[in-house]
C-alpha positions in Angstrom: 6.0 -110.6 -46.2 6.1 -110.1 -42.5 5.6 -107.3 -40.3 8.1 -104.7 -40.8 10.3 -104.7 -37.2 10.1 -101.4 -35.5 11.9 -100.0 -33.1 11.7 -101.3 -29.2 11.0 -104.7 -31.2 13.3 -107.8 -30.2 15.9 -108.7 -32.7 14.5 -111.7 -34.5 17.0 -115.3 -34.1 18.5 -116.2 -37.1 21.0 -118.1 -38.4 23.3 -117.4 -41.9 26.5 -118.6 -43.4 29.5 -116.2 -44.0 32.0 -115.8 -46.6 33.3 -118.8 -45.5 30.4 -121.2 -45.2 30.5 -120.3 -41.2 27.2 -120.3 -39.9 27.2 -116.9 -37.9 24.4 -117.6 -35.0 22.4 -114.0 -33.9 22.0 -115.4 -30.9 25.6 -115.8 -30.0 25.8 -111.9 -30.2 22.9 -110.9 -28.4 23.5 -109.6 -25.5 27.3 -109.5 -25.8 28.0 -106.9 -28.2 25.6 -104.2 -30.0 24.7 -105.1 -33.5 24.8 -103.3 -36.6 22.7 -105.4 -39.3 22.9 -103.4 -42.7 20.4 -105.4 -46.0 21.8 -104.4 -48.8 20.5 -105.1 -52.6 23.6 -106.4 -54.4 27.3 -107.1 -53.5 29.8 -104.4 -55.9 26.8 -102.1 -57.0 27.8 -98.6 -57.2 25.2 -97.5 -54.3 26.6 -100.8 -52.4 30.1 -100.5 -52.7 30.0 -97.0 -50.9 27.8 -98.3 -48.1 30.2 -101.0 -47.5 33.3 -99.1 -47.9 32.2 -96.6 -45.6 31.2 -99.3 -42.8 35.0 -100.6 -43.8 35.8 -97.1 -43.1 34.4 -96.7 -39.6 34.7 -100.0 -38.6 37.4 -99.5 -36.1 34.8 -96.7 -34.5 32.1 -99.4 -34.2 34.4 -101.9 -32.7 35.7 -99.3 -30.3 31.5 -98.6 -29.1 31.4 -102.2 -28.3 29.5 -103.4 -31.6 30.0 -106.5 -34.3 29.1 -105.3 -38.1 27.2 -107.7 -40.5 26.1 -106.9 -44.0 23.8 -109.0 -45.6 22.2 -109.4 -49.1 20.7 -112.2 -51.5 24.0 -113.0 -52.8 26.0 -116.1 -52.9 29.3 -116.9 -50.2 31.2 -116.8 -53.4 29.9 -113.3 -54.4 30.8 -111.8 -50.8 34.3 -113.2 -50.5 35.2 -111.5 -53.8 33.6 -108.3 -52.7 34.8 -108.6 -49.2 38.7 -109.2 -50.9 38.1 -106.3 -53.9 37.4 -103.6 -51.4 39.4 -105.4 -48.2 36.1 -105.7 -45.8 36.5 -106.5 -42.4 33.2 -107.2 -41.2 31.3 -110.6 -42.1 29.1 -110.7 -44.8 25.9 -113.1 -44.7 24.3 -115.0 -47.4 20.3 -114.6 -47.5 19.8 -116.2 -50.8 16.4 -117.3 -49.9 15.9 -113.6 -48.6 14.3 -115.5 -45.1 16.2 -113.1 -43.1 15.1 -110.0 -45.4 11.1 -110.9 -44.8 11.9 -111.8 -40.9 12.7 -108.2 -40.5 10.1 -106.6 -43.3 12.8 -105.1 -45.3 10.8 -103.4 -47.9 11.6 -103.3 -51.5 12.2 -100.4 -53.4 11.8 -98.7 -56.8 8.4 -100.2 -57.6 9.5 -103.7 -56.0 12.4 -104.1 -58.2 15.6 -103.4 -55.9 15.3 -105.0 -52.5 15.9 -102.7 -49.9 18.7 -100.8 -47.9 17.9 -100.5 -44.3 20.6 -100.8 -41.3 19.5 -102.2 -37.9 21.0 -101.2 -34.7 20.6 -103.8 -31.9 21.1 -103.0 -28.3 22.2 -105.2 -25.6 19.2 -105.8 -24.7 18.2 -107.7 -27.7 16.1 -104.9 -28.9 15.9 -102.5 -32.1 17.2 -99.1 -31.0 17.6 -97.8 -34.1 16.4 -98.4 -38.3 17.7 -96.4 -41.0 15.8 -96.9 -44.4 17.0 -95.2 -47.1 18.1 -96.3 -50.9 19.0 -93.1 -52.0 21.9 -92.3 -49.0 24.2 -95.6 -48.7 26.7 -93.3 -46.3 23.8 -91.9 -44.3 23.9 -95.3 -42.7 27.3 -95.6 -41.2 27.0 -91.8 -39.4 22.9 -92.7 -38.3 24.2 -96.0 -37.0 27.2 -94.4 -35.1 25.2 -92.0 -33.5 21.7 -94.4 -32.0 25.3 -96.3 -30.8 26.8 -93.4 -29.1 23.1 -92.7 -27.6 22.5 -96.2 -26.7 26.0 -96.3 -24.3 24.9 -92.7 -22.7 21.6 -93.9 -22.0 
């Protein structure tokens, strides 16, 4: 496993489908639009389903403050579209079945190395992290900590 990314670090390039099969290109974003990048273990898992319902929630906020949304996990385009319909996502959802994009970052795993882990990403314009939330245990604690290194980020 890599080097966990740390705050001030540069976003690392990478490239994942969607849904859809669309490959969805980091580097298209960078610099455009403020990036919310949330790893999460498993598409319609109790702990998941809330994290992404909330983003759903307060995804008209994030759009508003200039950002794009992607979840991402392990699981297949054909896992994501159902979740994504079941609980009417908005945002992409990206495919890292060989959990590349997971080690590019360092997300650690949890609960002795069983779960992989949930940790959000906030990317500033500037291609840089601004902000990492890391917790298993608080799925909506990363919606209102990702809203606020945002809100920070634009009054800087």
């Amino acid at each position: 496993m890599s080097q966990a990314i740390q705050i001030g670090d540069n976003c690392p390039a990478f490239s994942l489908p969607d849904s859809q099969g669309k490959q969805i290109h980091v580097n298209e974003y960078l610099g455009q639009k403020i990036l919310v990048l949330f790893f999460y273990p498993k598409d319609d898992t109790p702990g998941c389903t809330k994290e992404a319902c909330a983003f759903r929630d307060a995804y008209a906020d994030f759009l508003d403050l200039g950002c794009e949304v992607f979840g991402i996990s392990s699981d297949d385009g054909q896992s994501h579209q159902a979740f994504q319909q079941k609980h009417k996502l908005p945002y992409p959802l990206l495919s890292d079945t060989q959990k590349k994009v997971r080690q590019q970052f360092g997300v650690p795993k949890s609960l002795f190395g069983l779960i992989p882990g949930r940790v959000t990403y906030v990317v500033g314009l500037d291609g840089k992290v601004a902000g990492i939330f890391n917790s298993q245990t608080n799925p909506v604690g990363h919606i209102e900590e990702a809203l606020r290194v945002v809100r920070n980020l634009l009054t800087a």
